[in-house]
N, C-alpha and C positions, 0 to 999 in steps of 0.2 A: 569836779574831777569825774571822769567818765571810764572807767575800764575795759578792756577786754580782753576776757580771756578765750587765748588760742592755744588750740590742744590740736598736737600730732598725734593723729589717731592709723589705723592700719585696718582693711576690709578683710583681710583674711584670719581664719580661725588659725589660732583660740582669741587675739587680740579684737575681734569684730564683738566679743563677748563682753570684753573690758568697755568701747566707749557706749554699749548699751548700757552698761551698770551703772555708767557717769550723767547716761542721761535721764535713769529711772531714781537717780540720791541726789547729789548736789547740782547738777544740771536741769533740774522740777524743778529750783528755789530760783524765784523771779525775784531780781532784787533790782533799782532805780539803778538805771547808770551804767548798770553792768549786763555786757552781752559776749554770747559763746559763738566762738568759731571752730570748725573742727576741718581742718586739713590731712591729706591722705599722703601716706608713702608707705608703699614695701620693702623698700633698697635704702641700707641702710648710705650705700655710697651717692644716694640724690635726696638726701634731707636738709640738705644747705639747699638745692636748689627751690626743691618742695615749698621749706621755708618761706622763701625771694617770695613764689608764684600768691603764697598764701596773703604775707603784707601787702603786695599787690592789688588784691582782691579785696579788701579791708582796707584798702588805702583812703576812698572816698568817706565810709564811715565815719560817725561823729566818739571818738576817742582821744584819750591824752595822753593813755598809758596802757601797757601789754603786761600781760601774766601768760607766759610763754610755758604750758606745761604737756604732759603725753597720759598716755592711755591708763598709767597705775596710778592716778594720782587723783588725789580729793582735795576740791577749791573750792574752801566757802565762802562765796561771789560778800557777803554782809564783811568777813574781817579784811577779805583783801583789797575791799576797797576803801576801806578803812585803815590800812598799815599803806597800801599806794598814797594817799592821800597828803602823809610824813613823809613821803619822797621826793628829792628836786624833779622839778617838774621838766631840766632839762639834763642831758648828760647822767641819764639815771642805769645801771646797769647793776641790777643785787640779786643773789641768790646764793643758796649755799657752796661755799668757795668750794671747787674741784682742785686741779694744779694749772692757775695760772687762767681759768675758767668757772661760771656760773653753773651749777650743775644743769643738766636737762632737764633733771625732774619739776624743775620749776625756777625760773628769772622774771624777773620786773624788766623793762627796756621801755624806755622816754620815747617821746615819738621821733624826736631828731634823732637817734640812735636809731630806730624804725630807718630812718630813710637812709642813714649809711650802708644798712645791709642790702635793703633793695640796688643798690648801688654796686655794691661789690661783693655780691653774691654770684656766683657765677654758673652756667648752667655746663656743668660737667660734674663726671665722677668725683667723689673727695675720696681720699684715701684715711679721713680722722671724722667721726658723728658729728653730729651736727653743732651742739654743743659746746664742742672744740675747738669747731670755725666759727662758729658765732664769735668766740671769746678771743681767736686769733686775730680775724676782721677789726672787733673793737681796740684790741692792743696796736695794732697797725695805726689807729687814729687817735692811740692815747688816752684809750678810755680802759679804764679799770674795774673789776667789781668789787662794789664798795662795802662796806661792814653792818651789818643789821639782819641779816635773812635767818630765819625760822625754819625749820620743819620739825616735823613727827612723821619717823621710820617705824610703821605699824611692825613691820617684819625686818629684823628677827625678832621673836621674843624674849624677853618682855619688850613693850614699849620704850622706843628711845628717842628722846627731843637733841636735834642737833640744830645749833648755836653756833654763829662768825663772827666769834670775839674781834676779830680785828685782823690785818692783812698787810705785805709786804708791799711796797711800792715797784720796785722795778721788776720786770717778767722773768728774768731771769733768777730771783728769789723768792716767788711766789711757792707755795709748801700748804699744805690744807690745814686748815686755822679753827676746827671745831671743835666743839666742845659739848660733849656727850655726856645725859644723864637719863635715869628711868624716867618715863611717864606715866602721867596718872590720867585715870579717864577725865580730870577736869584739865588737863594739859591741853588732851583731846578736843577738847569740846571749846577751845579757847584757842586751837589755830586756824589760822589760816590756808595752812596746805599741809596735808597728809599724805605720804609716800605709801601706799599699799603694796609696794612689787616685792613677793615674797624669793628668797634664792633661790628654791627649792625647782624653778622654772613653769611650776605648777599655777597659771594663770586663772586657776577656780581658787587658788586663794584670795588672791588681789580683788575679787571681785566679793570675794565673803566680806574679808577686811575690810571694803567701799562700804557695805551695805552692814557693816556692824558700826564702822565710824558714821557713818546717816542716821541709825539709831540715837546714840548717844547725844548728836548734834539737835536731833526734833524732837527727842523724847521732854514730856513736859514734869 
């Protein structure tokens, strides 16, 4: 199994501050198998296409599977490729269920699912994030997101682990299926993706939060 993770990242401040933080925490850890991509957009209406350009780019690459995540977010490269690994290796589409969608802050995507979107991603405005159409695209070709994905929502306080117990079949029933409890710092230190973006719109949190879950994660 070969991972990679691709992260929508953004050059302009405050957000230019987030993907340094990612690459001074969980982006330092060299892990087999596992390589970082970091793709650019400012507009939130060309992140579908941004997306397209980025698989694209990545396409020749020796990979099997995508960890599709953004700039507030901590991926440690050892358990996701380690939870990717329990994934079908084809028609894989998991993250934490939105409505009807994988959220952005983080999905798994199989490589064949990879190459539907290069395919019908289209290079115009969207009027829905990216996220959106991702999960539109795959419903168009009857692909679902399926039940297993994790996170830890560092913010708001206290810590909260959210959980997709399980999921409705057709699109038009689809309703957000999580299941939320507090976290403990060994929750912490035992996931695979941590959500840092704090409400408050205050992007110096996101990046405290990155670099206190990096503590917890290396501390011996």
């Amino acid at each position: 199994m070969r991972l990679l993770v691709l992260v929508l990242s953004c050059r302009k401040p405050p957000y230019d501050a987030l993907w340094e933080a990612q690459q001074r925490t969980w982006d330092s850890v060299s892990v087999p198998d596992v390589s970082t991509l970091y793709y650019w957009c400012d507009e939130l209406a060309t992140m579908p296409w941004r997306l397209k350009l980025a698989l694209d780019s990545a396409w020749d690459a020796r990979w099997d599977m995508i960890f599709r995540t953004n700039s507030s977010s901590y991926a440690d490269k050892e358990r996701l490729l380690a939870h990717a690994a329990t994934l079908p290796a084809e028609r894989c589409y998991q993250g934490v269920e939105g409505i009807g969608f994988a959220s952005g802050s983080g999905f798994f995507l199989s490589r064949d699912l990879a190459m539907i979107l290069r395919l019908y991603l289209e290079n115009r405005n969207y009027d829905a994030i990216e996220d959106e159409v991702v999960g539109q695209v795959l419903r168009d070709q009857g692909i679902h997101n399926i039940p297993g994905a994790e996170r830890i929502d560092y913010w708001p306080r206290p810590v909260h682990v959210k959980t997709q117990r399980s999921m409705h079949d057709a699109p038009r029933t689809l309703e957000p299926v999580n299941a939320t409890r507090e976290a403990t710092e060994d929750d912490i230190r035992a996931a695979y993706h941590v959500r840092c973006k704090s409400n408050d719109g205050d992007r110096q949190n996101d990046v405290e939060a990155m670099q206190i879950v990096h503590r917890l994660k290396t501390e011996t």
